[in-house]
LOFI-320194 format. One record per residue: residue in one letter; x negated, y negated, z negated of N, C-alpha, C in turn. Coordinates in steps of 0.2 Angstrom, whole numbers, plus 5000, padded with zeros to 4 digits. Each point is the difference from the previous one (the first is absolute). Example, Ala and Ser with C-alpha at 12.3 -4.5 7.8 and 13.67 -1.06 7.14 Angstrom:
2
A493450284961500449945000499649945000S500249955004499649944999500449954997
//
This chain:
478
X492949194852500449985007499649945003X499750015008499549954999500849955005X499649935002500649935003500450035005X499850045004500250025006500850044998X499850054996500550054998500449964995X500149924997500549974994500349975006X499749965005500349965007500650055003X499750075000500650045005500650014993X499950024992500550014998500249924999X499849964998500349935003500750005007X499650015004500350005005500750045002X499950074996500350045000500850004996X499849964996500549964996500349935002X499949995003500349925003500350065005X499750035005500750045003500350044999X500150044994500650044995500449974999X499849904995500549955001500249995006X500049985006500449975004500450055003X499850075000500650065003500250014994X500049994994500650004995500749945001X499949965006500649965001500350025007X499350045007500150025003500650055003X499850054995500250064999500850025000X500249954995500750014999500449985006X499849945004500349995007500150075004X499450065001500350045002500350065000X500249994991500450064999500749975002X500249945005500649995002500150025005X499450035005500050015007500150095002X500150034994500350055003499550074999X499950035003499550075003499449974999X499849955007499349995002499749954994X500649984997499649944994499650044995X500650064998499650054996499450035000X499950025007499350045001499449975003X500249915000499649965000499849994993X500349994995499849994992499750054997X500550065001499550074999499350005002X499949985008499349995003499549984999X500249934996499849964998499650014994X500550034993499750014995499850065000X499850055004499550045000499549985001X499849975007499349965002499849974993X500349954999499749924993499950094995X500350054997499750064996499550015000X499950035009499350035001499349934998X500349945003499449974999499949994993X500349984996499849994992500150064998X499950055000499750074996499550015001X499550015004499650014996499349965006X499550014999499250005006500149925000X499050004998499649954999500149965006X500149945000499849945003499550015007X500049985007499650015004499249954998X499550005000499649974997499250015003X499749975000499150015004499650044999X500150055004499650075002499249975000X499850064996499350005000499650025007X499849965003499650015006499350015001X499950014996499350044998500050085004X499350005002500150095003499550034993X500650064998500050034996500050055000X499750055000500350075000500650054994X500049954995500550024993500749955003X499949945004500750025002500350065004X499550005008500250065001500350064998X499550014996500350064994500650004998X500149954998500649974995500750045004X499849955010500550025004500150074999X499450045001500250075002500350034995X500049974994500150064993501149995001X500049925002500849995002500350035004X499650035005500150055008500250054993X499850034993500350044998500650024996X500349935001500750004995500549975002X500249984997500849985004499949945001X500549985005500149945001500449954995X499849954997500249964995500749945002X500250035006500649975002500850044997X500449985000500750044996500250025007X500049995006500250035007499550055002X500250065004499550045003499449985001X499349995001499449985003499650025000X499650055006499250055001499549964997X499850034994499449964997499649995003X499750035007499749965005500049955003X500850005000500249925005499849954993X500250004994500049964995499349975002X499650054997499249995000499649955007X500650035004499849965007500149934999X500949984996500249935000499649984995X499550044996499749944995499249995003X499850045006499349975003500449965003X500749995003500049945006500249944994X500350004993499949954999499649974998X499550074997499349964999499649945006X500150065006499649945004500249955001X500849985002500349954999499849954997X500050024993499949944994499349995003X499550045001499449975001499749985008X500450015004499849985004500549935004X500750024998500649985003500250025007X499750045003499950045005500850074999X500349985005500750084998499650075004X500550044999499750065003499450024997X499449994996499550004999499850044995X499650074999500350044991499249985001X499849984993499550024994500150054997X499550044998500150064997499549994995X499549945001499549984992499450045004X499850015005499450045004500049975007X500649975004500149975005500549995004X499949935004500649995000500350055008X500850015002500050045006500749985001X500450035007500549994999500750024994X500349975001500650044994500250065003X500449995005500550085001499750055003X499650024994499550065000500750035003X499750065006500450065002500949984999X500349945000500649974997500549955003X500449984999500249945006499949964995X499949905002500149964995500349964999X500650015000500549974999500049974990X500150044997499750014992499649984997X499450015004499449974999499949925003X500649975003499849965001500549934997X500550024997500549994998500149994993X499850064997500150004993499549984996X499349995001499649964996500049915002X500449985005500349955001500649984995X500250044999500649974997499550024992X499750044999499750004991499749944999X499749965006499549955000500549914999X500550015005500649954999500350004993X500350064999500349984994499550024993X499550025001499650004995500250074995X500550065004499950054996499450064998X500350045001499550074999500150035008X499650055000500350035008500650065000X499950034993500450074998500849935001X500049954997500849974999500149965008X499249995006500249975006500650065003X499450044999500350055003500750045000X500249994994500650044995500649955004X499849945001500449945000500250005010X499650015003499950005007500550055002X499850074998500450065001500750014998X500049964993500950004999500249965004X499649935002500549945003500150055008X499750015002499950045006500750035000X499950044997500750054999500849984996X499949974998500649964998500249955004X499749985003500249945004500150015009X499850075002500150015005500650044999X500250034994500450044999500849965000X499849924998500749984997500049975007X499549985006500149965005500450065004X499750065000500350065005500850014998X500350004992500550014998500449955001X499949955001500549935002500149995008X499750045002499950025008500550065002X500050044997500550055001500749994997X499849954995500949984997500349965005X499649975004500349965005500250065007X499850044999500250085004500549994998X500050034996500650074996500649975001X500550035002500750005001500350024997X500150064995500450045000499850034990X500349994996499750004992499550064999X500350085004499550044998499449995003X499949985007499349975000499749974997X500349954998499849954996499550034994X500550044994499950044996499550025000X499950065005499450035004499349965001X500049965003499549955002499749974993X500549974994499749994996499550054995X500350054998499750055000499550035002X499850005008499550015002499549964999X500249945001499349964999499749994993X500649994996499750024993499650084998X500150035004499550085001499349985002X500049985005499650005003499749954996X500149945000499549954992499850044996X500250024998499850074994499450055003X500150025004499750045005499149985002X500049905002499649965001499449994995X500749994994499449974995499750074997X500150084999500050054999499350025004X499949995004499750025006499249945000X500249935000499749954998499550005006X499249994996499449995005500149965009X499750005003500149965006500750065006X500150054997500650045004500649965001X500249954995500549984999500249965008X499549985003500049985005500150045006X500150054999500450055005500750005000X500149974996500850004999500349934998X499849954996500049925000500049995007X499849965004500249975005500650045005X500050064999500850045005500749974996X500050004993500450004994500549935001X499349965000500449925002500050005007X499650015005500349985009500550035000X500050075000500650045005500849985000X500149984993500549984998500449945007X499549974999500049925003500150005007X499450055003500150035007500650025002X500550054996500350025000500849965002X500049944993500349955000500249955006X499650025005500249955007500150045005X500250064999500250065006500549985001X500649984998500549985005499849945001X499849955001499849945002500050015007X500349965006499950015005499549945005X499749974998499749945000499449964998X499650015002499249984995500149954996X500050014994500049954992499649984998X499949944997499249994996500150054992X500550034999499850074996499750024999X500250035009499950055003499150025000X499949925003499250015001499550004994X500449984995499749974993499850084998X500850035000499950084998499450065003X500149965008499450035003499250015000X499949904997499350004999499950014993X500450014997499750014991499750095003X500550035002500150054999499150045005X499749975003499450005003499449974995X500149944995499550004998500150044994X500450024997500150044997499650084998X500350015008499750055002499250025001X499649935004499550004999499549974994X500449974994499850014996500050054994X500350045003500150074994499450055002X499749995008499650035005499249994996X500049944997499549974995499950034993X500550034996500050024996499850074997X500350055007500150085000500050015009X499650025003499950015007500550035003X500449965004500450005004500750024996X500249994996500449984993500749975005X499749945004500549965004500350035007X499950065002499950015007500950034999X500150044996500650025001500749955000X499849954997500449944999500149995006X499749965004499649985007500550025005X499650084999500750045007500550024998X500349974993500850025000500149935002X499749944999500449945002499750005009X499550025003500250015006500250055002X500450044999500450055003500749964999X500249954994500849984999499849945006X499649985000499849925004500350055006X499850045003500150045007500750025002X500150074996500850025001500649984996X500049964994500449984996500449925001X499749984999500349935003500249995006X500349964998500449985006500149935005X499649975000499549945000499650015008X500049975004500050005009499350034997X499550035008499450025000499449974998X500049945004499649944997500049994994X500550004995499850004993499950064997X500150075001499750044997499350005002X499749995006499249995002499749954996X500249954997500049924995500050064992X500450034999499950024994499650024998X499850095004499350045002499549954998X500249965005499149955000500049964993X500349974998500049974991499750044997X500250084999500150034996499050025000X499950045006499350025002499549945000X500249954999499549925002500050014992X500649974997500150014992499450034997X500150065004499750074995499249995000X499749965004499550015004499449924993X500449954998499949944997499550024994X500450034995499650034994499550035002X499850035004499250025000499549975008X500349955000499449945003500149954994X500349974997499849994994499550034995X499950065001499550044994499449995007X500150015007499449985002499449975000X500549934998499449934997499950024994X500350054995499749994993499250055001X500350055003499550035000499249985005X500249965004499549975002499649954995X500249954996499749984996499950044996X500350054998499650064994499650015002X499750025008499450055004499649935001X499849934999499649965001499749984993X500550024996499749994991499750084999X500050045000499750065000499450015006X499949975004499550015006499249934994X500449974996499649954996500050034992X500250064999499650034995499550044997X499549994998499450085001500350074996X500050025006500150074995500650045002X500449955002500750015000500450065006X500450034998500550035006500249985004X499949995009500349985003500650055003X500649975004500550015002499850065006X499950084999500250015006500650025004X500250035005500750025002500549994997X500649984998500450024997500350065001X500250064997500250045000500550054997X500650004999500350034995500250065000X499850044994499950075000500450055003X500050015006500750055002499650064999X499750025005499650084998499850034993X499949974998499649984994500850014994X500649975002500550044996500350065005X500149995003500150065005499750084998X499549984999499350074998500350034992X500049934995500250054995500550015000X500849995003500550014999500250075002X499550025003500150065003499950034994X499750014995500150034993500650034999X500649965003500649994995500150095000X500150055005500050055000499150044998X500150034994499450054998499550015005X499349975001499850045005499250024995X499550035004499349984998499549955003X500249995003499849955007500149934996X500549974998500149954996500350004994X499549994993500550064995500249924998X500049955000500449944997500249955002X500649965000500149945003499549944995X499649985003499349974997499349985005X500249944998499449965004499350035000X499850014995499350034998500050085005X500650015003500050065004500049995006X500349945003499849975008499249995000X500049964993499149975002499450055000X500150064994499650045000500150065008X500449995005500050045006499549965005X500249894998499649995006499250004997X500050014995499249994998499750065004X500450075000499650055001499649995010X500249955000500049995010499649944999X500349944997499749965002500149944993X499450024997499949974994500149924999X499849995007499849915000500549995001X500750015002500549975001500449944996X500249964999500349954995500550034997X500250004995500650034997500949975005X500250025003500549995004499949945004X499350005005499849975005500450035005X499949995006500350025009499550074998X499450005000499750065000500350054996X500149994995500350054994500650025002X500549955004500650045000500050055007X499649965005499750065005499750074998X499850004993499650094998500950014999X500349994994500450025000500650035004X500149945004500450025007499650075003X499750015002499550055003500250084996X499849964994500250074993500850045003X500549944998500650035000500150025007X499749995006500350035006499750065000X499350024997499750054999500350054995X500449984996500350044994500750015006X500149965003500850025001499950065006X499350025006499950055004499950064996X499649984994499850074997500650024996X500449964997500550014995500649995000X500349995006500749975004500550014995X500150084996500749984996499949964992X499449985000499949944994500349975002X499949985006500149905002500950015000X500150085003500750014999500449974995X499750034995500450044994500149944997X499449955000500149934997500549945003X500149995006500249995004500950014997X500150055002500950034997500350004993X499450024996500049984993500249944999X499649945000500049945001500549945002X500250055007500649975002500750014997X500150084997500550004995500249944993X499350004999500149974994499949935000X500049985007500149945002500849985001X500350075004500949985001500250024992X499650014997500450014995500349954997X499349965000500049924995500549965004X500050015007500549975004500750015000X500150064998500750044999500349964993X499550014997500349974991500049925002X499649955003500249945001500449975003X500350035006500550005002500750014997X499850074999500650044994501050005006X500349984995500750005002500049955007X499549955002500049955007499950065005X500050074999499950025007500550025002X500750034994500650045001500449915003X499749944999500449955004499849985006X499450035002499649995006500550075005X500050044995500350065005500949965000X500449994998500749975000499949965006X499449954997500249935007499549995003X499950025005499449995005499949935000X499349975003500049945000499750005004X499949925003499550045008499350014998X500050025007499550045002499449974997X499749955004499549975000499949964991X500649994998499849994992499650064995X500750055003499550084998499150025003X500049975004499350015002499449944996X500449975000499649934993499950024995X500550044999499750024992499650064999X500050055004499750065000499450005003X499949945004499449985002499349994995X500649944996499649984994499850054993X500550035000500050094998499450024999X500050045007499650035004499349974998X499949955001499449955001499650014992X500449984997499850004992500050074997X500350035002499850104999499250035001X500049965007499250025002499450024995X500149944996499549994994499950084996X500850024999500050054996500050065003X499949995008500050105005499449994999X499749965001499149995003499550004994X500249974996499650014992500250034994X500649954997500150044992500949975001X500250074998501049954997500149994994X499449964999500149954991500649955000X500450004997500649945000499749945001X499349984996499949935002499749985009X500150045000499650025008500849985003X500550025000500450015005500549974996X499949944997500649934999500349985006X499549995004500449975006500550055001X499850065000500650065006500949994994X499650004994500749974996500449975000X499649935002500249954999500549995005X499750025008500549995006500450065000X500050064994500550055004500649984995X499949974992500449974996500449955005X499649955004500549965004500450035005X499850055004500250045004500850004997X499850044994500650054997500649944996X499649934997500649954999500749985007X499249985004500549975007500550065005X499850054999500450065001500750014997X500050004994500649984993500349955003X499949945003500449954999500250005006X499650035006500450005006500550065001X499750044994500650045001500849984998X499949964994500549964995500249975006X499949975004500349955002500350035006X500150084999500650005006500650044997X500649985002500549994996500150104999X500050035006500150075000499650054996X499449984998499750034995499949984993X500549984999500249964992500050064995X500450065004500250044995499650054998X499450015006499350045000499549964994X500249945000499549974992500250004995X500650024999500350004992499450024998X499850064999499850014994499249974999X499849965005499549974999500049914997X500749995001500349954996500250004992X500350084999500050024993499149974996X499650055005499450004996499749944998X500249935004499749944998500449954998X500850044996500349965000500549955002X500049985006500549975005500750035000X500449944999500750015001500549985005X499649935003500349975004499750025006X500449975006499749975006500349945005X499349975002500149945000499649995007X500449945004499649975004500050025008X499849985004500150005007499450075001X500150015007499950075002499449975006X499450004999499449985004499550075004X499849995004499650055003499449975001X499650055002499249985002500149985010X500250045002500349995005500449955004
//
């Protein structure tokens, strides 16, 4: 074990001791103290189990590293949470270059240097061999450690958000429940998806929590601006990850509150200014990436940025048997634009142009393909939506809420669906669409509980989660 790796268990041990004395303070706090402790010692788990110490990449141009990476592109990812062996592969050229250059964004692949978020966003790459270099771990346990705290910590911020909702015990009930699903759901699903659903989980709650406020509060605008950088941060990790977020908190900013015009226009603008912060900060990093890379020979410069829309578009069309595209598989987008235009970059502005071209061409010659996939797609979209939802829609039908909330949520719905009409309906694909139809379906429950006349249309959905009582004042969104 070389000094670097006895420093971190060193280290790792002085604070196992001091939350040995901390700990116990919050098993007095109730709910949120527990699933902070829990939180806790899962994280301090994943880091002391297992992966080598972060330590000095070989910066030598190699071709046997190279190798080395591509043999990793064939086996799994060495993290305990979900991870595409190719992101992996990715975060260990970006740590590589790191270590060697000190330059972020920047992969080595042991043949030269280029940018990191090959065809990807970098949020990941940008973040997580940071944090293996800080505290001197492995990247399998940076990683392992970034994604649980991600989700456990947005999970316990969103759930203490809605307990400050909740009126009424079977909502309450409900809502705990739920969020505990959807954590499950999260960590299940893992890889950078998580972030389609992480930042909705903890805002919405919050945003929600100032709707009867009649008044602009420093809360209020607290709630608003996390709830934008959030969102634009999640936009960094998985493309456009954050957007549903966004327009459900501007569509509540609009017709939900109750707060004079001028401040709803103040909200909007937070939120959109917010959202806008995280990626001009990656502007200047990529600029000093594109001036360290313009100074080394050999190397891959930045073109376009571009994130693969056609390009999953084209294979998703697979989803339905055709001949035309016999697989969901990149090796199947690429070998269509070679047959046109060989020089194209692999998911350049050019390459996605052949493609676009392809599928309008396939959709005149083929129209009921584009159908068949389309409808297919969409089903199996409501479906995921139907189960995450679940019993939240027989309380949405009991108590209507308003209008413009309903349209918040089905926006953001809607918005997160797209991924799965347009491409593929993989569950890790459409976290988001569960995450907000899960919420949907909780704050449904509760606004239905809180009206005294359909008390006895929930029975049986109070048997099922064990409520006996009822408690508490009768609130509206309205």
């Amino acid at each position: 074990m070389n000094m670097l790796a006895v420093r971190s268990s060193i280290g790792m041990g002085i604070v196992l001791q001091k939350l040995g004395f901390l700990l116990p303070s919050f098993r007095k706090r109730g709910f949120p103290g527990r699933v902070f402790q829990l939180g806790t010692i899962v994280i301090l788990t994943i880091i002391s189990a297992h992966s080598t110490a972060f330590g000095q990449a070989n910066c030598k141009v190699m071709q046997s590293t190279f190798d080395a990476d591509m043999q990793l592109m064939k086996q799994r990812s060495p993290t305990h949470l979900r991870l595409m062996a190719s992101r992996y592969v990715e975060l260990r050229r970006a740590a590589r270059a790191l270590s060697c250059s000190g330059i972020t964004l920047v992969a080595f692949d042991g043949l030269r240097y280029r940018p990191a978020e090959w065809s990807d966003d970098p949020g990941l790459y940008f973040l997580v061999p940071q944090m293996a270099r800080i505290f001197g771990v492995g990247l399998a346990t940076a990683t392992d450690v970034f994604l649980t705290a991600v989700v456990l910590l947005t999970s316990v911020f969103g759930l203490l958000g809605f307990l400050r909702t909740a009126h009424t015990d079977l909502g309450e009930r409900i809502g705990v429940v739920a969020f505990l699903l959807l954590t499950l759901v999260e960590l299940i699903a893992g890889d950078v998806y998580i972030m389609n659903a992480a930042p909705a989980i903890a805002c919405v709650p919050w945003v929600l929590y100032f709707v009867s406020h009649r008044k602009l509060t420093l809360g209020m605008l607290l709630a608003f601006g996390v709830t934008g950088v959030l969102g634009g941060t999640a936009n960094l990790f998985r493309a456009q990850a954050g957007v549903g977020l966004v327009l459900f908190s501007l569509v509540v900013a609009v017709g939900v509150y109750q707060v004079n015009p001028a401040a709803r226009i103040l909200l909007m603008t937070l939120v959109l200014l917010n959202t806008a912060i995280p990626g001009l900060i990656f502007r200047e990093l990529y600029a000093r990436r594109n001036v360290f890379l313009e100074q080394q020979p050999g190397s891959m410069l930045e073109s376009r940025r571009v994130h693969p829309l056609w390009h999953s578009i084209y294979i998703g069309l697979s989803y339905v048997k055709n001949s035309d595209i016999p697989a969901y598989s990149d090796e199947v987008a690429a070998a269509k634009v070679r047959e046109s235009r060989p020089e194209a970059a692999y998911v350049s502005s050019e390459y996605e142009q052949v493609l676009k071209r392809e599928i309008l061409k396939l959709a005149k010659r083929r129209p009921f393909l584009i159908l068949a996939n389309l409808v297919v797609k969409f089903a199996v979209v409501s479906f995921f939506c139907l189960c995450a939802a679940n019993i939240g829609l027989y309380g949405a039908m009991l108590g209507r809420k308003v209008l413009w909330l309903e349209l918040a949520f089905w926006l953001a719905i809607a918005f997160n669906g797209l991924y799965g009409i347009l491409v593929l309906p993989n569950p890790k694909y459409l976290i988001g669409l569960i995450a907000f139809a899960a919420l949907y379906g909780v704050y449904s429950i509760e606004y239905a509980a809180r009206q005294s006349n359909l008390r006895r249309r929930l029975r049986w959905i109070e048997k099922l989660v064990f409520v006996r009582s009822e408690r508490r004042a009768v609130v509206a969104y309205s």
